[in-house]
KOLLUM-817453 format. One record per residue (C-alpha): z negated, y, x; residue number from 1; residue in one letter. Coordinates in Angstrom, 3 decimals. Each point is the difference from the previous one (the first is absolute). Example, Ala and Ser with C-alpha at 12.3 -4.5 7.8 and 13.67 -1.06 7.14 Angstrom:
BEGIN
          z          y          x     i   aa
     -7.800     -4.500     12.300     1    A
      0.660      3.440      1.370     2    S
END
This chain:
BEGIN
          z          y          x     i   aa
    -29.869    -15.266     11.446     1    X
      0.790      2.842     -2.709     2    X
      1.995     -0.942     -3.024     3    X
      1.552      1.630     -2.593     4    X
      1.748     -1.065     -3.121     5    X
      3.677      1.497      0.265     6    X
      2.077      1.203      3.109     7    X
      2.397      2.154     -0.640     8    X
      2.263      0.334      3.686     9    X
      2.341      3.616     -0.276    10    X
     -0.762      3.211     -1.372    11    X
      3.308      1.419     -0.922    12    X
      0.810      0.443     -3.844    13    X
      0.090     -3.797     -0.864    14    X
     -3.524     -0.246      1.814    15    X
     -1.501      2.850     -1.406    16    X
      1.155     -0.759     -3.579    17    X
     -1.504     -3.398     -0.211    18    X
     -3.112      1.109      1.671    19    X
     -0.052      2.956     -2.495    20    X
      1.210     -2.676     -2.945    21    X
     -2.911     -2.879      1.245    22    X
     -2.702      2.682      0.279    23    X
     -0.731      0.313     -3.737    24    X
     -0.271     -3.799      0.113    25    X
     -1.478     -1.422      3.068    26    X
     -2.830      0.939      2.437    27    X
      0.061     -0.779      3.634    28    X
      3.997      1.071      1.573    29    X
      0.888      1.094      3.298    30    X
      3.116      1.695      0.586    31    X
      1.354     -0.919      3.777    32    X
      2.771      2.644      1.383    33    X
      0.926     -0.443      3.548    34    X
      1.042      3.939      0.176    35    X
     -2.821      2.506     -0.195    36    X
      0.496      1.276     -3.075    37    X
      2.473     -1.039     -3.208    38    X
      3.567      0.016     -0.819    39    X
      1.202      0.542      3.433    40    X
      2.740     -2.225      0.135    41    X
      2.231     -0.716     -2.686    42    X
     -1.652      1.628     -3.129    43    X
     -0.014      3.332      1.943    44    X
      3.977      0.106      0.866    45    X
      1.639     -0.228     -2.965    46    X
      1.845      1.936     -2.770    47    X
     -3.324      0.258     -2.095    48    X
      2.417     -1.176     -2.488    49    X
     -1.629     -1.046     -3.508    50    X
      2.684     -2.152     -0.793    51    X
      0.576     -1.328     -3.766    52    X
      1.179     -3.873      0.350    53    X
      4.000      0.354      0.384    54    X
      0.812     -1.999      3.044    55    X
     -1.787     -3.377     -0.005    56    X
      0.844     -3.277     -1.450    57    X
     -0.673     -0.933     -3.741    58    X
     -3.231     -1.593     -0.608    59    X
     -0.982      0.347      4.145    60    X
     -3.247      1.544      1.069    61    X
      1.699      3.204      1.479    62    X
      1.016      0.612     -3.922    63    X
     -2.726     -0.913     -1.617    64    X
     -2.607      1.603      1.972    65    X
      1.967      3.475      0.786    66    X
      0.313      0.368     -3.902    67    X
     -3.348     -0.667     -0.431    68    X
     -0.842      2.448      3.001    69    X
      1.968      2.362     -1.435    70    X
     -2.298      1.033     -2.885    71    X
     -3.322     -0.908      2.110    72    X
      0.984      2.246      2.675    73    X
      0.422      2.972     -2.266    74    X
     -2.719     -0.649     -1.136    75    X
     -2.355     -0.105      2.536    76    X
      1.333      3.169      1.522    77    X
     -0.740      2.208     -3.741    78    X
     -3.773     -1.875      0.423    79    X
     -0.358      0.875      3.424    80    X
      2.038      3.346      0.360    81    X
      1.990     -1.720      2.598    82    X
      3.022      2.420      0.951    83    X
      3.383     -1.397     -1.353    84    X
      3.334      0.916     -1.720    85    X
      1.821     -1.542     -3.369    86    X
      3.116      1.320      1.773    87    X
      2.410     -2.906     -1.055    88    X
      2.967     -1.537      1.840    89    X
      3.815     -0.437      0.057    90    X
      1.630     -2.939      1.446    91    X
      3.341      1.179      0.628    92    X
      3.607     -1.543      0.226    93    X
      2.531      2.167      2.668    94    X
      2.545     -2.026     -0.505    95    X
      1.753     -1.910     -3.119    96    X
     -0.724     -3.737      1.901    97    X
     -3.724      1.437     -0.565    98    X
      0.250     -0.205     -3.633    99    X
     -0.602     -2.924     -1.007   100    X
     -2.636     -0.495      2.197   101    X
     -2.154      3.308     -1.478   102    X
      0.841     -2.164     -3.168   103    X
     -1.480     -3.148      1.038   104    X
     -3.223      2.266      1.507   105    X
     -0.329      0.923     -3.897   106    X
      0.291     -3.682     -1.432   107    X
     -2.595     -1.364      2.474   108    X
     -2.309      2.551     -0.473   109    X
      0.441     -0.204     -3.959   110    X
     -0.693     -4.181      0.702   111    X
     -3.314      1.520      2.347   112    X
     -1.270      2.334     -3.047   113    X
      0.110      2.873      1.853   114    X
     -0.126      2.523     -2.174   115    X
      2.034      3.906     -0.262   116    X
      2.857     -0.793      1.566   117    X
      3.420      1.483     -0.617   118    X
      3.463     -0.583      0.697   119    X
      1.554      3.813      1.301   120    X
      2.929      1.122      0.514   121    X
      1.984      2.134      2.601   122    X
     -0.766      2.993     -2.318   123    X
     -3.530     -1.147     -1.177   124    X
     -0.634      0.151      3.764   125    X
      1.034      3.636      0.594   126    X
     -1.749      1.088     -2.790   127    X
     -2.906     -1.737      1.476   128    X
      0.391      0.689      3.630   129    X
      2.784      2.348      0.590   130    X
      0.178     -0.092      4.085   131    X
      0.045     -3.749     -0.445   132    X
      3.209     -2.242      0.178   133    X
      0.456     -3.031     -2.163   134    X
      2.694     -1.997     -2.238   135    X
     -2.543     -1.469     -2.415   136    X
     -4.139     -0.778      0.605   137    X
     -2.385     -1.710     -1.382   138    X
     -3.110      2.321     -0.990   139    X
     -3.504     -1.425      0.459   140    X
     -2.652      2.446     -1.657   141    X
     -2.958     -1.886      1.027   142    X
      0.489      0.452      3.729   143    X
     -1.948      1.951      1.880   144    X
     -1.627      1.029      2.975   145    X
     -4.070      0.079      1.364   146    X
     -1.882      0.499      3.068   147    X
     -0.457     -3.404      1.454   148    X
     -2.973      1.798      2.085   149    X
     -2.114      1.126     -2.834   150    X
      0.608     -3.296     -2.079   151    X
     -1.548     -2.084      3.088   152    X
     -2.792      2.369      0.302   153    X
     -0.623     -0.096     -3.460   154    X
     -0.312     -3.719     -0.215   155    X
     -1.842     -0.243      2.998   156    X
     -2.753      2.778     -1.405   157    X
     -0.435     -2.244     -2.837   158    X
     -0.027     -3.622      1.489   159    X
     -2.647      1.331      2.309   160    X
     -2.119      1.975     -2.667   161    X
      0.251     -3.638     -1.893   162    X
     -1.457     -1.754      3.122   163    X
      2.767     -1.112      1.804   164    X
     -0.131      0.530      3.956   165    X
      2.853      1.011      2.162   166    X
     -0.032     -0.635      3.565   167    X
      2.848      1.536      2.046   168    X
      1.193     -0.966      3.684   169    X
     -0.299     -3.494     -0.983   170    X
      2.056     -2.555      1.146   171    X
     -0.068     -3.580     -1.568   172    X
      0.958     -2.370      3.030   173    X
     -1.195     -2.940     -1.492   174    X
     -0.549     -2.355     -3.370   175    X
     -1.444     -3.148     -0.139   176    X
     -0.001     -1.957     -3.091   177    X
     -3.236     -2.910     -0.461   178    X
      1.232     -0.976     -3.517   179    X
     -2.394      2.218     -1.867   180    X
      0.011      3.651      1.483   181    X
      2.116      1.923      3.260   182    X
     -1.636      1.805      3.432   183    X
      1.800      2.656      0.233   184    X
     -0.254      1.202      3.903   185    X
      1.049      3.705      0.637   186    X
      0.233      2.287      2.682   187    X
     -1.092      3.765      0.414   188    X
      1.897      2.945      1.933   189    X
     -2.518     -1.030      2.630   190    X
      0.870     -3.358      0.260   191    X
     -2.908     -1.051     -1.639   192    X
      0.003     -3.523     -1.768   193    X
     -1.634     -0.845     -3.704   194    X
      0.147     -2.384     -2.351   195    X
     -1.410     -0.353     -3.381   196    X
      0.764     -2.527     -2.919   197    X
      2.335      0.028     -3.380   198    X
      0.128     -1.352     -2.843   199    X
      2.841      1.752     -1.202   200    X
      3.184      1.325      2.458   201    X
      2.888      2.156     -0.977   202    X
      2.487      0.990      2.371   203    X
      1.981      2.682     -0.977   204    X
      0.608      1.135      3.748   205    X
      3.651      1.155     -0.236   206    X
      1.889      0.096      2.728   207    X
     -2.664     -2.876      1.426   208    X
     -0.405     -2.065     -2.787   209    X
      1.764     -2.484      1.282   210    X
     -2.057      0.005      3.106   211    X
     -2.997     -0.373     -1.791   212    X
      1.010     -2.908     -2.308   213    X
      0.774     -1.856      3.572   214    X
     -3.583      0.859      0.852   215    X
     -0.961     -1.906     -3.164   216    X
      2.233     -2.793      1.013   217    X
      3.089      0.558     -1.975   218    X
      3.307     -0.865      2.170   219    X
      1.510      2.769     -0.930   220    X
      3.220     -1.522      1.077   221    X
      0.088     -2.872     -1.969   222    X
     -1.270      1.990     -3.181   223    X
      2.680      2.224     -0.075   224    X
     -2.797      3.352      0.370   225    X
      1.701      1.576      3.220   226    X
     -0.167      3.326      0.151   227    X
      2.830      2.449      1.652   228    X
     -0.228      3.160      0.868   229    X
      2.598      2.876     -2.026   230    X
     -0.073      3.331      0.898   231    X
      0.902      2.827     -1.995   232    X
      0.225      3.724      1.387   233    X
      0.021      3.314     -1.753   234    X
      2.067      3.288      0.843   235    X
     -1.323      3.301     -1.749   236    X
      1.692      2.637     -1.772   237    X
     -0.040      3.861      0.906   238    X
     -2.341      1.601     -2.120   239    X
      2.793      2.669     -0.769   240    X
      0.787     -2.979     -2.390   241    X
     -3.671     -0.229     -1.534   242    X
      0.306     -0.164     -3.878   243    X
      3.686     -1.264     -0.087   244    X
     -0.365     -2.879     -1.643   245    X
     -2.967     -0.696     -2.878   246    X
     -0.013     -3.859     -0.071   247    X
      0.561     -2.832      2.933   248    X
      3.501     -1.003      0.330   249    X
      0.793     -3.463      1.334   250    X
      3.769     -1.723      0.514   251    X
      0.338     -3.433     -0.734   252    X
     -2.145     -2.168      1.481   253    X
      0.640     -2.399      3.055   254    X
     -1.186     -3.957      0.816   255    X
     -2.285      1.171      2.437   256    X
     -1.219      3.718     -1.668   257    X
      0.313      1.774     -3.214   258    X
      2.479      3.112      2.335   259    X
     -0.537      2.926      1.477   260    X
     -1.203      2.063     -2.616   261    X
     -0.801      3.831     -0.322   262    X
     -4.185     -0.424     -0.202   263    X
     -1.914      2.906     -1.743   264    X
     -3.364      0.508      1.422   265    X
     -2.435      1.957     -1.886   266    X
     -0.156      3.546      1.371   267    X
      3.895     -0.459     -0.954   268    X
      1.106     -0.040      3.982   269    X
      2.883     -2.871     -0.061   270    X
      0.333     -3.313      2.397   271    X
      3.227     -2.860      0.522   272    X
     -0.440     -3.261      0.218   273    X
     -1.098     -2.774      1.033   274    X
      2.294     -1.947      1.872   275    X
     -0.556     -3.610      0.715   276    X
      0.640     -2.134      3.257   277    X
     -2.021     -2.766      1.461   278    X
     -2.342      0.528      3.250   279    X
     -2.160     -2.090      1.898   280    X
     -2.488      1.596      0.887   281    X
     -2.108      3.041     -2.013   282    X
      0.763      3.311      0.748   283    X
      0.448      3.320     -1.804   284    X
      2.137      1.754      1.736   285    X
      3.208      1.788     -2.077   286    X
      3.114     -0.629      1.861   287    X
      1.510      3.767      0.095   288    X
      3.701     -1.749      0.623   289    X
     -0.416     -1.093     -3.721   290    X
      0.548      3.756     -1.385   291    X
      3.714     -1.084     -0.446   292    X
     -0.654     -2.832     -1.817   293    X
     -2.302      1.889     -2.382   294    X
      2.421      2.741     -0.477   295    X
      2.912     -1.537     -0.769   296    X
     -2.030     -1.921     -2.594   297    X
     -1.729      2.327     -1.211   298    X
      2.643      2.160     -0.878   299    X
      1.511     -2.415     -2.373   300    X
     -2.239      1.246     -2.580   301    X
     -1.294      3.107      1.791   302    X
      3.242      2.611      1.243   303    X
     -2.645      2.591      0.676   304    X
     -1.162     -1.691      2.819   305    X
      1.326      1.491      3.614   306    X
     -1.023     -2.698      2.976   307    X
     -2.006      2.495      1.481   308    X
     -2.303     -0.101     -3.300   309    X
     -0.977     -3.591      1.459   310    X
     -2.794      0.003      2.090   311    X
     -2.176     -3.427      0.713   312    X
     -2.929     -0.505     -1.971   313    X
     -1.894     -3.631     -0.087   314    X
      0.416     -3.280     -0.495   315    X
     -1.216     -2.902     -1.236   316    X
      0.028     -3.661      0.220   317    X
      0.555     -2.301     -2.584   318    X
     -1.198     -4.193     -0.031   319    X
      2.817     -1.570     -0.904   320    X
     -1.240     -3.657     -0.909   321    X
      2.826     -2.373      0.660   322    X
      0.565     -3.422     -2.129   323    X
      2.620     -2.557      1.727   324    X
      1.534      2.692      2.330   325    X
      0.395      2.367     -3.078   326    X
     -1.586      3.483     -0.902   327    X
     -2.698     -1.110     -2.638   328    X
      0.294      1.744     -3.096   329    X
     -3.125     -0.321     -1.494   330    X
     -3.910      0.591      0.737   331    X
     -1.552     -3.346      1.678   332    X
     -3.628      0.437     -1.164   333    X
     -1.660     -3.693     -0.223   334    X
     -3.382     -1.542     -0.300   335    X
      0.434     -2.658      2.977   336    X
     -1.888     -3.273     -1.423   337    X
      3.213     -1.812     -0.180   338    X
      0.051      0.779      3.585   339    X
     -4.139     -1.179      0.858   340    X
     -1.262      3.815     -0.033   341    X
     -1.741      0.246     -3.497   342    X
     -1.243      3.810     -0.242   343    X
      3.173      1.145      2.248   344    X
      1.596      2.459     -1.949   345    X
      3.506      0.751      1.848   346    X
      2.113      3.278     -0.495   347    X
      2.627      0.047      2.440   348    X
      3.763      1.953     -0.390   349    X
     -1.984      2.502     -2.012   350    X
      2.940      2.901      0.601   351    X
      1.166      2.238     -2.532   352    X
     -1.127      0.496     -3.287   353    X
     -3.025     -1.125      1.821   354    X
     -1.823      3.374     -0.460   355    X
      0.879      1.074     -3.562   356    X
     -1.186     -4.145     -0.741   357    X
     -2.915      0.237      1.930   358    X
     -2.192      0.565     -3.082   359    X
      1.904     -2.655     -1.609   360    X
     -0.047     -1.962      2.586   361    X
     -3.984      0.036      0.543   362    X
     -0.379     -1.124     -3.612   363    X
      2.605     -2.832      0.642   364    X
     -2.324     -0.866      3.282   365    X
     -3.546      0.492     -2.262   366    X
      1.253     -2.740     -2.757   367    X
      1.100     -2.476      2.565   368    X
     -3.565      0.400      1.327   369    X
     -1.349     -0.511     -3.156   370    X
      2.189     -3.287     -0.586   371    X
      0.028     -1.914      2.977   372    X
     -2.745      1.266      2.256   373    X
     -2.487      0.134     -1.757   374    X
END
């Protein structure tokens, strides 16, 4: 039977970042992706938002790593002429009850280190953004924006140049664990059945990462790693509206979602959203009876916007990893040998910041390799 040393099981930016990260390191990684190429669930519906650490919980993952993945992002994308935009970002307050939280957003992020950030006010804002409505904002130079696309395919050029393989329409439908190594048994687009041993797994699956720990033997359950299933949907803007506004603009965030926020893309064209409500099942549709919704948030911050502007765009899907019937509010990324699965390298609720981190992240994943696997 074939063997290799380290599994890696998704190929969307978390995947494709520690493949890329591992690759200067370590010979002998497959990259498993059920889909037929990368990125094509979450990673490829999203804001493309590099975000700068504001959010997330002192001294959690999410802050750590997106402040860290931050500067590495940039980085990479001046080193590999990966299209992206320094364009910045104002969280907004509409209302006075919104105050103090724009001032708590500052404080956190301060505690975070995030760095070029700026308490606005109402004036500051119109000087900044003149078709844009706000009481007082919180400016965050080191936002930006990138295309996701490109920063996928760049890693993956490079993993594979560095020896790593990649093999597409592959389905892992079964681990087994015999104390030393793991068969992992996957299926083609054909139906087709092969399995191959590990020494190493890491199972940054997203939206199935929980499915794929329960392959392993984790109950899921019991652990606290269940996955559900929130979808967000986007509306876009008329292009008669193209240019408008220069940097993102987001409201206050939500429990569930950081708003529905005006989202630049790069040829300046202009998106709103996401949303965020909980499904069952996957599916991508954008729910046209939603364009209310969108508008009569979106104008909040935006009183340009007519309803007709609002046409349906995408959507995405985000895993929300639930701990004792509660959103979780950090990343859950674990080596499993408390759990019997020495060399299982879990990453499960890996939602946003998860692409801006991804670099981090894959150098987070590389040292716990190098600590406990190995």
């Amino acid at each position: 039977m074939d063997k290799v040393k380290i599994t890696i099981i998704g190929a969307g930016c978390v995947g494709l970042a520690i493949a890329h990260e591992l690759s200067f390191e370590h010979d002998d990684i497959i990259v498993l992706e059920k889909w037929d190429s990368f990125g094509r669930d979450t990673s490829s519906r999203n804001s493309e938002v590099i975000h700068a650490g504001i959010y997330y919980n002192f001294n959690s993952l999410k802050a750590k790593l997106c402040v860290e993945g931050n500067k590495l992002i940039y980085e990479m994308c001046k080193k590999k002429n990966i299209p992206y935009k320094n364009c910045g970002k104002i969280i907004l307050a509409t209302e006075l009850s919104e105050t103090d939280n724009v001032e708590e957003l500052f404080k956190n992020a301060k505690k975070n280190n995030c760095s070029g950030l700026e308490l606005i006010s109402s004036k500051k804002i119109n000087e900044m953004e003149p078709e844009i409505k706000g009481i007082s904002g919180l400016f965050s130079k080191t936002t930006g924006i990138i295309d996701t696309h490109k920063f996928m395919k760049a890693m993956e050029i490079e993993s594979e140049q560095n020896g790593v393989t990649f093999s597409y329409s592959s389905e892992v439908v079964n681990i087994d664990h015999n104390g030393e190594e793991y068969e992992i048994l996957i299926k083609d687009s054909d139906g087709k059945k092969f399995s191959f041993l590990t020494e190493i797994v890491i199972n940054c699956a997203g939206l199935y990462a929980d499915k794929i720990a329960s392959l392993a033997g984790i109950d899921i359950i019991k652990e606290d790693l269940r996955i559900d299933y929130y979808k967000g949907e986007y509306f876009s803007i008329s292009n008669r509206h193209k240019g408008k506004i220069k940097r993102l603009i987001y409201p206050v965030p939500t429990p569930l979602s950081l708003g529905l926020h005006a989202v630049i893309m790069l040829d300046g064209s202009l998106k709103v959203g996401p949303n965020a409500f909980q499904i069952d099942t996957i599916n991508y549709d954008v729910d046209e009876t939603h364009r209310n919704e969108f508008f009569n948030e979106s104008t909040k911050y935006m009183p340009f916007i007519e309803e007709a502007d609002l046409q349906p765009d995408m959507s995405g899907i985000r895993p929300k990893l639930f701990y004792k019937n509660t959103p979780y509010q950090d990343f859950y990324i674990s080596h499993e040998k408390t759990k019997g699965l020495k060399g299982f390298i879990n990453l499960i609720g890996i939602e946003s910041p998860g692409l801006t981190a991804s670099p981090a992240i894959a150098k987070y994943v590389k040292q716990t390799i190098k600590d406990e696997c190995l």
